[in-house]
N, C-alpha and C positions, 0 to 999 in steps of 0.2 A: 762363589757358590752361596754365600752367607746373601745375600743381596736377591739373589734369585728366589730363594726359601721366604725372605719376606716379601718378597714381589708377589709371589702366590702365596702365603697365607692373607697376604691384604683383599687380594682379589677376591680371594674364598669368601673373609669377612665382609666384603662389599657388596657382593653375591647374595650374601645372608640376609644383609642388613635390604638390599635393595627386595627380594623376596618379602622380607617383614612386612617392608612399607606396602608393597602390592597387596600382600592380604589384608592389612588393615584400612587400605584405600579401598577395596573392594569391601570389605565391612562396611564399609561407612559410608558407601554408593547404596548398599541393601537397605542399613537402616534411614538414610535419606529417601530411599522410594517408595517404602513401609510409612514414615511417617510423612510424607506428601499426601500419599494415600490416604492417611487415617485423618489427617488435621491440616493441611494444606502446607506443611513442612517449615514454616516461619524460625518455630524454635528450634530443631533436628537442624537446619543449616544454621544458627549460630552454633550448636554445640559439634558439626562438623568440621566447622573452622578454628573450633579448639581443638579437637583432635588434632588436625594437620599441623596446629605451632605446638601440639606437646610432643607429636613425634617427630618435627624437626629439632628439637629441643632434644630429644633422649637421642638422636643421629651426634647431636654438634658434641653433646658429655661421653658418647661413644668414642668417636674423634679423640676431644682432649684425654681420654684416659688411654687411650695407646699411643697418645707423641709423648705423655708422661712415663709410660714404660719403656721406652724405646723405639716404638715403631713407624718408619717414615712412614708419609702419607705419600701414596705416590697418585697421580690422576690418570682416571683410566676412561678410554674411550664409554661412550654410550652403549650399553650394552641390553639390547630388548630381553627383556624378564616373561618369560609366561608367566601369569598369575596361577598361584598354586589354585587347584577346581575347589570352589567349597560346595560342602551340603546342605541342603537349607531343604526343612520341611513345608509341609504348604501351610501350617501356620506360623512358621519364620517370615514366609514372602509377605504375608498377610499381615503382619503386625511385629513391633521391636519385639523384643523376651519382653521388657521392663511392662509393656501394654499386656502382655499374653499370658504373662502368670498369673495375676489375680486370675482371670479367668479360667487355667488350668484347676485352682484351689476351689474354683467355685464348683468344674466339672466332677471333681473327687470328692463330694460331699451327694450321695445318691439321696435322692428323693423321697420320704416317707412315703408309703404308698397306704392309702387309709383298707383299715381291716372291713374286711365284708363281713357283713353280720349273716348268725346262720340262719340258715333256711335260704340261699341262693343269693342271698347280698341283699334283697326286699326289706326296705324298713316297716318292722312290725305295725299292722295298725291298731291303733289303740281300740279295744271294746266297748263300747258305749255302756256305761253303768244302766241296768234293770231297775225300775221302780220295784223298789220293795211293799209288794201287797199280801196278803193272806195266801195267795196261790203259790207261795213259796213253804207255806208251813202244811208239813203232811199228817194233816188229823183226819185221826180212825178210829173207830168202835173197836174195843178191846175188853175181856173179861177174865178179872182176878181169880185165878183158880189154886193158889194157893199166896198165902200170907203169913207173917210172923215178925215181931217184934227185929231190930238191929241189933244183932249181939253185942254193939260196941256203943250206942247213941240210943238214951232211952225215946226220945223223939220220933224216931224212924222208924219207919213200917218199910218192909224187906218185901216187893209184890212181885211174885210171877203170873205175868198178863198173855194170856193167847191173843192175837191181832191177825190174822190171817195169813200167818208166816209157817213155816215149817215147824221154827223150832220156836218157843214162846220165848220173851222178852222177861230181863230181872230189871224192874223197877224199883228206887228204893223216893221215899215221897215224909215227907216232913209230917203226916197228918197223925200221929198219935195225940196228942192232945182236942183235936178236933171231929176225928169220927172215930167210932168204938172199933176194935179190932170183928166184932161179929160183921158190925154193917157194909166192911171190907171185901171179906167174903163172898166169893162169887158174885160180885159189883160187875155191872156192864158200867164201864166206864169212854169216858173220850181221853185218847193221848195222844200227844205229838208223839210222832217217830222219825227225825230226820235232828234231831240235835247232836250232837256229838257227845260220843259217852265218855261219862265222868267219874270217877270212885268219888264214893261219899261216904267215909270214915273206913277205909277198905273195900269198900264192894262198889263194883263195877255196877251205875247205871244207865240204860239203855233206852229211856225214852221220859217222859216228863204227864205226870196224869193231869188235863185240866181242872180248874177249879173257882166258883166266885170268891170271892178272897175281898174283906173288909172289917168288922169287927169280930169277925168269925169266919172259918173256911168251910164251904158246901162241895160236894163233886158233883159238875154238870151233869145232867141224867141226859141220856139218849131217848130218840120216840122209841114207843116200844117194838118189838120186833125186829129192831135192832142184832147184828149180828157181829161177832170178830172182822175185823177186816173192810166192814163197811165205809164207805169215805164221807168226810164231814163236805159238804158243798156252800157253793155261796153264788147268788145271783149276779153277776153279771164281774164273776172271777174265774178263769177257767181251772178245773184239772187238771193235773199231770204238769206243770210247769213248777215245780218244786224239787230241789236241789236232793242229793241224798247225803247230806248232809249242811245246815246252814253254816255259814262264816262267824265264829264270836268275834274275830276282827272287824268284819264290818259291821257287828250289833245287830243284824237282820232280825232274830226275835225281838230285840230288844222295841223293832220299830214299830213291828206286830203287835207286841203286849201293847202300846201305849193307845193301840185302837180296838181293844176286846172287852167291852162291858155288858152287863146285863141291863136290859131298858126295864119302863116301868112295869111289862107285864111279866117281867122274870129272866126275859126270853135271849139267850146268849147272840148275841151281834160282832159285827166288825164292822164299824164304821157305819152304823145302826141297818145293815143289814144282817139279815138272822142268820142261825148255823142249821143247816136242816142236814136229813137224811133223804134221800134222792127215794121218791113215793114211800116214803113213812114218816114223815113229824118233820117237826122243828127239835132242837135242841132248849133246855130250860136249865134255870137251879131250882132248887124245892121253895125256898123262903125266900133270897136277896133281892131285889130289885135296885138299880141304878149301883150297879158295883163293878168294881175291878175284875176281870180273870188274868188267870194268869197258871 
């Protein structure tokens, strides 16, 4: 009985061990036909032929460690094995794991996908920069109808100016030391009104009075008949292309002042053409000639 019991566990274990070798010969058929496939199989067959002597190798230490325990080796017929079925995916067939992982690692790192910008993903086009001319600065005929001293800065004159607005305009203007508080008074004057207002020692001002300005300050006189609201013009600058408000970042008065002087016959210019009023006058200062406005 005892003889029989190891006749069949030998067998079992032969069974076992012959199944092994079938699926690791079948392994090792796949990764041979995977790397023939991918490289012409050169190195896959020597590292095939190490497999076969390291698993004959762990059959022979199999062996010696059950005749060391006791168990005969008995020989047994040839016995055909079906190979156990394996599963292979179709990027198994395709390539070893050792080829297919990097590439796995590469698949699971998704794509930045770049952000669309808004307004439908269109790259913004840039605006071409406007030559800055006089046709950016909005001068008008305007008259002081009331004045007084800055409560806070003996310098400043405090001017509410009607310009052809609903509601009149608080100007506050640097000229007490330069014109008498009477000669302020109901002044038809010319102002910028597109600058952006400012407090000037607390009060909010709202537009900026022209002026020749050199060893002494004059206020540009208008032709006469002149009205609130009227538009200062310039020959070959058109209207209406002036901002409602200029940029102090870009300096755009800044660029204007540096071309606004009075020529030799008084007569207020830009870029020595004159400031008129559209069929009434030109624009003058009383005394200055060849001076600064500003």
């Amino acid at each position: 009985m005892a003889s029989a019991e190891v006749k069949q566990r030998l067998e079992q274990r032969s069974r076992e061990a012959d199944q092994l070798i079938a699926q690791l010969k079948q392994q090792v058929d796949n990764l041979r036909t995977c790397a023939v496939a991918a490289s012409g199989g050169s190195s896959l067959e020597k590292e095939n032929a190490d497999l076969r002597l390291k698993v004959d190798s762990l059959k022979a230490k199999l062996i010696d460690l059950e005749e060391r325990n006791g168990s005969v080796q008995v020989s047994l017929p040839n016995i055909k094995v079906n190979p156990a079925p394996t599963v292979t995916s179709p990027v198994a067939k395709e390539q070893p794991p050792s080829i297919a992982q990097p590439e796995k690692a590469a698949e699971a790192k998704p794509k930045k996908e770049k952000k669309e910008k808004k307004g439908g993903g269109k790259p913004q086009e840039k605006k071409e920069d406007v030559p800055v001319t006089i046709s950016m600065m909005d001068l008008r005929i305007g008259k002081i109808v009331d004045v007084k001293k800055h409560p806070d800065a003996d310098s400043l004159y405090v001017e509410v100016i009607e310009c052809g607005e609903q509601v009149p305009r608080t100007v506050v203007s640097g000229l007490v030391k330069h014109v008498p508080i009477e000669e302020m008074q109901d002044r038809t004057v010319i102002i910028c009104c597109n600058l952006k207002p400012a407090k000037m020692r607390g009060i909010l001002s709202q537009a900026m009075v022209m002026c020749a300005s050199g060893d002494t300050i004059e206020l540009i006189t208008p032709p006469a008949g002149s009205v609130p609201g009227d538009r200062i013009s310039f020959d070959g600058y058109p209207l209406g292309d002036f901002p409602p408000q200029m940029n102090p970042k870009k300096k755009i008065l800044e660029q204007i002042l540096a071309d606004l002087f009075t020529d030799e016959n008084k007569v207020a210019t830009y870029k020595g053409v004159p400031w008129k009023v559209e069929g009434k006058g030109i624009c003058v200062a009383p005394t200055m000639a060849k001076t600064k406005i500003k």
